[in-house]
Structures are given as structure tokens and as C-alpha cells.
C-alpha positions in Angstrom: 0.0 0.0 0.0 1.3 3.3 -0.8 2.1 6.0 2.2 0.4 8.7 2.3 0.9 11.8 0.1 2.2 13.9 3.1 4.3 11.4 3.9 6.3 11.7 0.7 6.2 15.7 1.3 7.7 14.9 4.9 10.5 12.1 3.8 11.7 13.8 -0.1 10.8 17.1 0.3 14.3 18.0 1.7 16.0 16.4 -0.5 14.2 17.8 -4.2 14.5 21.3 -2.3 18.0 20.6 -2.4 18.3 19.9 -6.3 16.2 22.9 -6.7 18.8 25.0 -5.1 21.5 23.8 -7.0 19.9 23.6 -10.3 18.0 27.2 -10.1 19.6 29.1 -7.1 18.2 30.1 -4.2 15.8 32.6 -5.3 14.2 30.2 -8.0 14.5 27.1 -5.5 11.3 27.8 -3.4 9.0 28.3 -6.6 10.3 25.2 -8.1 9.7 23.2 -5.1 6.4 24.1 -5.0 5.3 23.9 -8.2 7.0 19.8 -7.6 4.8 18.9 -5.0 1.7 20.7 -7.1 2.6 18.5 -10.2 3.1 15.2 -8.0 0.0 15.8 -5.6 -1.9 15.3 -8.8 -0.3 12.6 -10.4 0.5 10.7 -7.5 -2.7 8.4 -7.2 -1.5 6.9 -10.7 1.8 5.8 -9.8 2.5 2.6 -9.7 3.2 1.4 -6.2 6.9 0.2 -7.2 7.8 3.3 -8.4 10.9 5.2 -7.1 9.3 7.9 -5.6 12.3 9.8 -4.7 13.8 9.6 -8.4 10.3 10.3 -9.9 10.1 13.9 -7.9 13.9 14.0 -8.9 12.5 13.7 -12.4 9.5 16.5 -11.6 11.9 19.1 -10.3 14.1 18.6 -13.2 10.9 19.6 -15.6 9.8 22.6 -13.4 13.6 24.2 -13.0 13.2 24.2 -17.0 10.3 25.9 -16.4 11.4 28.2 -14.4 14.8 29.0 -16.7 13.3 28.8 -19.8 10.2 31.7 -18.4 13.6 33.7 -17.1 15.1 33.6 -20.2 11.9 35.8 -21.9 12.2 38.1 -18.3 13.2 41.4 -19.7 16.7 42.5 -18.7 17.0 45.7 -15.6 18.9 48.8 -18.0 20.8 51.9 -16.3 19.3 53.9 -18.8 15.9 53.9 -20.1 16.1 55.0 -24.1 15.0 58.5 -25.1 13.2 57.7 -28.7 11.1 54.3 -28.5 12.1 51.4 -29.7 10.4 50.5 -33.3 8.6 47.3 -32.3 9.2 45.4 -35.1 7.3 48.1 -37.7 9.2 49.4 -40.8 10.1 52.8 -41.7 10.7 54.9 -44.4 14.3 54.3 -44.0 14.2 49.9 -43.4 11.2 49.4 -46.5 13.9 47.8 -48.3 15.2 45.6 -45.5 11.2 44.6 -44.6 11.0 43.8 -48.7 13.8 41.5 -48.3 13.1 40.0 -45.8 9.8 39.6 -47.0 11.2 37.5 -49.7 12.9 35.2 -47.8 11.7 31.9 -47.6 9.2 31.2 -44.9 11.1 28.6 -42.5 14.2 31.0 -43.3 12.2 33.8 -42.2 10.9 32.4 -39.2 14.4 31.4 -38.0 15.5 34.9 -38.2 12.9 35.9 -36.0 13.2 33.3 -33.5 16.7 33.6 -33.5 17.7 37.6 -33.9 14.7 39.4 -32.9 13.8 37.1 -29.6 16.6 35.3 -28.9 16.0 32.0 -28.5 18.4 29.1 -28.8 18.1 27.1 -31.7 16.5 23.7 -29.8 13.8 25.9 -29.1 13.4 27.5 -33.2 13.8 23.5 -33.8 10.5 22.9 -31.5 8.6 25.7 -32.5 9.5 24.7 -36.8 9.4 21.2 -36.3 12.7 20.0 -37.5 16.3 19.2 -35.9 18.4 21.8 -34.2 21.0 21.2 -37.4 18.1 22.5 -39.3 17.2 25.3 -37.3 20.8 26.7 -37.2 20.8 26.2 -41.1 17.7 27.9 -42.1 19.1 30.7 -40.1 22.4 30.7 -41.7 20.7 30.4 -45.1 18.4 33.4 -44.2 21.5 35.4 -43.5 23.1 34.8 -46.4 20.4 35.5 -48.2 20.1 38.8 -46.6 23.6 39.8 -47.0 23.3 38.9 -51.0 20.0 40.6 -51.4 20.6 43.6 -49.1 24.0 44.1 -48.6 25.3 46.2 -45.6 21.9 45.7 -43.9 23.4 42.7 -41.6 26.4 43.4 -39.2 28.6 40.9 -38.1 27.2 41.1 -34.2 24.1 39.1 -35.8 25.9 35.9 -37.2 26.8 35.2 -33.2 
């Protein structure tokens, strides 16, 4: 028969604070935790009783630290200095038309990729979920993109964006 819920709380719950700490620090640590024993609280009554119970909230704490890095990552960074002018969320100009035009004319996975990548960031496992496709072919639409930018546009793409 399994022990009760509160039981596991009182004999793991040291430990996956613990590997919360480490993974996330230990300002992240506390969320995680919680959000573990949340998770497991509901799933719990479907686990098998030979389960390793210990590994298995291991295995929870794991997912919700990603959580927790992966919602830090899109956290927008404290500046010193707040810019005068606006920033031009993402809507052309007079002065980029032809940029927006190229880039218009790139093809749509290559397109995509430069967004994921340049404009939000994100690592190329994550263009790879959101496209549907390997992480090679992520990192290669992106590259092709570029290249196709600096052909068809030339001067428009500074080095700093091939990083």
C-alpha cells in the first residue's frame, strides 16, 4: 500500500529542495519546489506502487527548473538607462522598406528562423520545436536566411548578428 501523500512531502521534500537549489539558485529554489509537489499531488494516485518515488520527484523538479529557466530567459533585462526615442517594435520605416521587402522574400522557414533567432533570442533547440525539425536544421535555415540577406541587401546585416 502506498504511504500517504504527506508522507512523501515529509520524507523527499528536503532532498528535491536541495536539487532545486542547486539547479536554479536560491531565489528560483522555493517556486520550483512548490510547483514539484503541485505536479506530484496530482499525479500521485497513478503511480505505480513500485515506483521510485524519490527519483520520480527528482524527475518533476528537473521539468519545473526548465520551467522556471526557460520563463527567465523571456524576463526582460533591468537597463541603467531607459532610451530617449522608442524602440520601433518590429514596424518598418521609411528608412528599413527595403530591408522589410527582403526579408519579405525570404523563404518562410528562413524567415521564421531569423525571428526566433535575432529578434527574440531563442536558442536554436527551441526554433527546432517551434518549426518542427532538428536543431542542425534550425541553425541552417538561419544561416541560409542570413546569407540571403547579405546577398540581397547588402550592408543591412552586421557581423554582431551571425553570433
Amino acid at each position: 500500500m502506498k504511504q500517504p501523500f504527506e508522507s512523501v512531502v515529509a520524507q523527499h521534500g528536503a532532498t528535491v529542495l536541495r536539487v532545486c537549489r542547486v539547479v536554479l539558485g536560491p531565489h528560483d529554489a522555493d517556486d520550483a519546489w512548490s510547483e514539484t509537489f503541485l505536479s506530484a499531488m496530482r499525479a500521485y494516485p497513478d503511480l505505480p506502487e513500485t515506483a521510485n518515488v524519490e527519483a520520480w520527484l527528482v524527475k518533476i523538479a528537473h521539468r519545473k527548473a526548465i520551467d522556471v529557466l526557460r520563463a527567465a530567459k523571456r524576463n526582460p533585462l533591468p537597463v541603467d538607462e531607459v532610451p530617449e526615442a522608442p524602440a520601433g517594435q518590429g514596424m518598418p520605416d521609411a528608412e528599413d522598406a527595403g530591408l522589410w521587402a527582403t526579408v519579405k522574400e525570404l523563404p518562410s522557414k528562413q524567415r521564421q528562423a531569423i525571428a526566433y533567432r535575432y529578434v527574440a533570442g531563442l536558442a536554436y533547440a527551441e526554433i527546432a520545436e517551434i518549426l518542427g525539425g532538428t536543431v542542425e536544421a534550425a541553425r541552417r535555415a538561419a544561416a541560409d536566411g542570413l546569407k540571403n540577406l547579405r546577398k540581397h541587401y547588402p550592408g543591412a546585416i552586421t557581423k554582431g548578428a551571425s553570433s
